[in-house]
N, C-alpha and C positions, 0 to 999 in steps of 0.2 A: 505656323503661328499656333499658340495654345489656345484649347477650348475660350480661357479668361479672357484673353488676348479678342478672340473672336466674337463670346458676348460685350466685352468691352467695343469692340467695335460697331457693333446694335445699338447699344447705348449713346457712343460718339455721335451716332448722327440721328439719331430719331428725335430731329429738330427741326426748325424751321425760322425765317426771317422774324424779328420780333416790328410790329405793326408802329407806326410812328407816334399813336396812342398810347402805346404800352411802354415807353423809354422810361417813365418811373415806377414800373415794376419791380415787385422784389425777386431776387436771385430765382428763389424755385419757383414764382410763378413766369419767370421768363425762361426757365425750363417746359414747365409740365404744359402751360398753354399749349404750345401751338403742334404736342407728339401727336395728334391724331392726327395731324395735316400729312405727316409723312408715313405717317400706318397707310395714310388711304392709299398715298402712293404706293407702296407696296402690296396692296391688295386688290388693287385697281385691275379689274378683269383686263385691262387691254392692254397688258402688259404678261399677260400669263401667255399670250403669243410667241413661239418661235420669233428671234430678232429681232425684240424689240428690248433687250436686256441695253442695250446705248440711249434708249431713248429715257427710260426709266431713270437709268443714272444721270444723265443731264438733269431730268427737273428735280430727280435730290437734292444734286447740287446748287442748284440754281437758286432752292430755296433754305439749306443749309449754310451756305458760305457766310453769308453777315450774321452767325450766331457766333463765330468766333474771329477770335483777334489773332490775327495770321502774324501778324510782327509781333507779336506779345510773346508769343508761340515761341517762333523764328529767334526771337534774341534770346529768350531764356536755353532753349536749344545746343545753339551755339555758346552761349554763356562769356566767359573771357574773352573769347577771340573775336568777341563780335567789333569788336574796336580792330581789328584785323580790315575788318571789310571796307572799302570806302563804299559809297551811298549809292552808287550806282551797284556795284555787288551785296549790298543789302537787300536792295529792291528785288536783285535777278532771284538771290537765294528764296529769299519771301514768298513769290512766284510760281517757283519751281518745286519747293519744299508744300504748298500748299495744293497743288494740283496732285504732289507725289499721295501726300499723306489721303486727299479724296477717293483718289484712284483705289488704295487701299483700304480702306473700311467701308466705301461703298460696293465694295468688290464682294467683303463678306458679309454687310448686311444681307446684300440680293442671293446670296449662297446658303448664308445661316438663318435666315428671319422666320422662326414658326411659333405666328403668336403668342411673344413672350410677354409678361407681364410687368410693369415698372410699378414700386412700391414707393411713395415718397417718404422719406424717413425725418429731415430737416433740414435745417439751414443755419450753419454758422455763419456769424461776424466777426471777423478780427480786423475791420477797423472801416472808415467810412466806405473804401474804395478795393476790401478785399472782402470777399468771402468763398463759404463750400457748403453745397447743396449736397445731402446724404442721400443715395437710393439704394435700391435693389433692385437686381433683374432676376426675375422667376423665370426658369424654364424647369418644365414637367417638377421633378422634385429636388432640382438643382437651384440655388437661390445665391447670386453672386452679388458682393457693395460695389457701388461705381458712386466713386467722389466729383463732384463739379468744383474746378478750384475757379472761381470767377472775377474776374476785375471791372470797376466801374470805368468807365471813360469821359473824355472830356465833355461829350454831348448826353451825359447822364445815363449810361444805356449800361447792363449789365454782360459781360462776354465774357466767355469762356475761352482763358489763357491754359488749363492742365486738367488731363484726367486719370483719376487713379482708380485703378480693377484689382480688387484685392493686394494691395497696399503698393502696386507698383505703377509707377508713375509713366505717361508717358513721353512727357518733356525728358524725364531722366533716362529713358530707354535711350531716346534717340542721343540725347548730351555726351551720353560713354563714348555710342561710335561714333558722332562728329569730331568727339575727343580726340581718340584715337587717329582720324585722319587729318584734321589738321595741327599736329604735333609735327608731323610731317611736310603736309602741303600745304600751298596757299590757298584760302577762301575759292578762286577762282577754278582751282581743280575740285574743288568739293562741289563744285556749281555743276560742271561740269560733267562727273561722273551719276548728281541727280539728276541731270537733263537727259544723260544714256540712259538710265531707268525707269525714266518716266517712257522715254521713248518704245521703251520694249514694252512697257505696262501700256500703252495706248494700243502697238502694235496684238498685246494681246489679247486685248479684253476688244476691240475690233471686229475680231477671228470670231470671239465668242458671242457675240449678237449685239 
């Protein structure tokens, strides 16, 4: 994965659940609020421990996941073929595709994270229920944009559907290669083959503490 790729993914998750308080917040402060919540996890002396790198990633996650819209994700992802799916292989994919993508940039947060700095830059609107929050991430004298493309939802809360690390997107990363395989296969083997790779990612990052 590239360096962009990597701070893109520091960015992806230095989040945290948004407070049932906070659901009429706007887009950047339903960002910027709650990154120290997950700094601290990162810097939480009891996790600078040998084996505890499993335990660390759980409460990422645990307090990351309901920042984003996993089916918003999921469908745009997939794209056309999502009518492909029926509703039980929506669900599986949704699932599996979420666990896949945690696995993965909690992987390189905990690998890459050395107190980098997020600069808020602003906040688009293009329309009641869409917008994108501009940043920067600073590290030492390297300073990369990370776009927040966000959707409102039916219970008025702000979520983050896409993100984009110097101009590449990563709903469109993934869209080429799902393309690519299900041009070929059915939904159910794209499930499938991310259920084997999650499996090996569980089995590694295990090994790893």
């Amino acid at each position: 994965m590239s360096l962009k790729h990597m701070i893109g993914a520091l960015a992806f998750f230095m989040l945290t659940t948004i407070p049932a308080a906070a659901i009429s917040m706007e887009p950047m402060a339903t960002i910027k609020a709650p990154v120290d919540a997950v700094i601290a996890i990162l810097n939480d002396p009891q996790y600078k421990v040998a084996g505890t790198k499993t335990a660390q990633r759980d409460e990422i996650w645990k307090v990351v996941y309901p920042m984003f819209d996993f089916d918003e994700i999921s469908k745009r992802t997939v794209a056309r073929y999502w009518s492909d799916f029926n509703d039980s292989e929506k669900a599986a994919f949704t699932d599996v595709f979420a666990q896949f993508l945690g696995n993965t940039y909690i992987d390189k947060i905990q690998g890459e994270y050395h107190n980098e700095q997020i600069v808020y830059l602003g906040q688009d609107f293009y329309s009641d229920t869409y917008a994108e929050v501009k940043t920067q991430i600073v590290r030492e004298t390297l300073s990369t944009p990370v776009n927040y493309r966000m959707i409102k939802g039916g219970e008025g809360r702000w979520m983050v559907y896409d993100i984009i690390v110097e101009g590449v997107s990563l709903v469109k990363n993934y869209r080429t290669q799902f393309a690519s395989i299900l041009s070929k296969d059915k939904p159910a083997q794209l499930i499938q083959r991310l259920n084997e790779k999650l499996t090996e990612q569980n089995k590694r990052l295990a090994e790893n503490g």
